[in-house]
N, C-alpha and C positions, 0 to 999 in steps of 0.2 A: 438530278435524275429522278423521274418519277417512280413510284409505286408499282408495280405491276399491279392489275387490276385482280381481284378475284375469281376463280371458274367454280362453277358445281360441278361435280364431280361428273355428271352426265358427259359433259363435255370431251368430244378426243379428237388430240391433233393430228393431221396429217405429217407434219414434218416437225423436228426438235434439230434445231440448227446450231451448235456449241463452236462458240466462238464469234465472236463480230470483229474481226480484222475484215478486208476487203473479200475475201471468197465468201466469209459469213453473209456478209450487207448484200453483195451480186448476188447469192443463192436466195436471198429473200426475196430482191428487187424478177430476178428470174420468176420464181416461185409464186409473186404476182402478176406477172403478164398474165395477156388475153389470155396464150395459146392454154396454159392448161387450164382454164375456167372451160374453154372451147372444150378441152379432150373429154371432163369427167363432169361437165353442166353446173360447176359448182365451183367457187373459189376455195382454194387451198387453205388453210388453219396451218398457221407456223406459229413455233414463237426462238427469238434468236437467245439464247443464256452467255454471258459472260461473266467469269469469274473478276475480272481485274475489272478498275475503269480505263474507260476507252484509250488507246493508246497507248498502253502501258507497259506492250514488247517495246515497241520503237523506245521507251525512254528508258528502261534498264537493262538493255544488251545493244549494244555498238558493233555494228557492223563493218570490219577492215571497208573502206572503198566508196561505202556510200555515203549520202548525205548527212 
């Protein structure tokens, strides 16, 4: 996993997105469509944080039922 990159402080996000399971990744993937660059003339500043590496609901709690 890479580094995140460094900001100066100047910098401010539009969105702070915690968590990267699949609602996290779709809110980014969302977050970059056309439509809001369309709404506010400017693409959106996100950035996703996650505490665990990737994956790592699904590998330590088992779900009755599913896969």
């Amino acid at each position: 996993m890479r580094a995140p990159k460094s900001r100066p402080e100047t910098d401010v996000l539009d969105c702070i997105i915690i968590g990267s399971g699949l609602s996290g990744i779709c809110m980014g993937i969302s977050l970059s469509s056309d439509i809001y660059g369309l709404l506010s003339g400017r693409q959106p500043t996100f950035v996703i944080l996650e505490k665990a590496p990737l994956g790592e609901t699904w590998r330590d709690n088992s779900y009755r039922g599913a896969a």
